[in-house]
N, C-alpha and C positions, 0 to 999 in steps of 0.2 A: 544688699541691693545690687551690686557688680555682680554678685556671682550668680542672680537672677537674671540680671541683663546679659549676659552671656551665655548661660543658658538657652535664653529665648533667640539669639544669635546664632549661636551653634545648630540647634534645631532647623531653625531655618535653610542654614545652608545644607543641612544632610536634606531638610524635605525637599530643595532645589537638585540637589544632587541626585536623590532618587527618582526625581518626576523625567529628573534629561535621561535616565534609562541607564545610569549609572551603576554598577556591583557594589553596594557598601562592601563586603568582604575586603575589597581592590583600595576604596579611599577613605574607612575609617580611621587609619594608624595615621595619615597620613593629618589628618585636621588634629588642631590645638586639642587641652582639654579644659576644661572649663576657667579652673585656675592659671593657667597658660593666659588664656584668654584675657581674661581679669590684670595680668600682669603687662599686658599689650597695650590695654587700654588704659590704666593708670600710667604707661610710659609714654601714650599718644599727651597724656593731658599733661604730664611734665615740657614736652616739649612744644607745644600750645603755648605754654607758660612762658617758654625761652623764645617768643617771637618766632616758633616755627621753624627756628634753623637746625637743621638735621647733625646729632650731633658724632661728634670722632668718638672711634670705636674707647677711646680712655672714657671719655662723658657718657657715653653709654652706660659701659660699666656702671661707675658713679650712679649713676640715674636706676639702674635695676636693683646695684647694693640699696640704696635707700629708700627703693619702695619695700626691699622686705624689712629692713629698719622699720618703717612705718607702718606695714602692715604682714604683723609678726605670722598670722597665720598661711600665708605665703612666702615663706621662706624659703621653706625645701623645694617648691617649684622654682621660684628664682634662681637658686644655686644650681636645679638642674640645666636651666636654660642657660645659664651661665658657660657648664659646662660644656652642653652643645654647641653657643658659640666658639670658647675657645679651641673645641673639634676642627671644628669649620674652616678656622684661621691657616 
């Protein structure tokens, strides 16, 4: 049902993005992919949970290991986002 809803998500803003006269070629790489997606939002609803407080980059962590704990078929995404945060740092 997540990876539905994202879907329908993702769509949206490419069909937003093409109507402003945008190049897909230019901003597709550049948007989540669906699973990405899906992993955003089950981290939106973790910290919903936590009264909204935005959490340190350690809880973070935490919070992405254990949604692929939880939802095993997102794993290999998680690990890569993982990765690309710790790029980033």
């Amino acid at each position: 049902m997540l990876r539905a809803e994202a879907n329908d998500e993702l769509q949206t803003v490419v069909w937003e993005r093409l109507r402003e006269g945008e190049d897909p070629w230019e901003f597709m790489e550049e948007l989540p992919t669906v699973d990405e997606l899906v992993v955003w939002m089950l981290r939106a609803e973790l910290i919903r949970e936590d009264d909204e407080r935005r959490p340190s980059p350690a809880r973070d962590y935490r919070l992405l290991r254990q949604i692929a704990l939880d939802h095993p078929p997102l794993t290999r995404t998680v690990w890569t986002m993982l990765g690309r945060l710790d790029q980033a740092s």
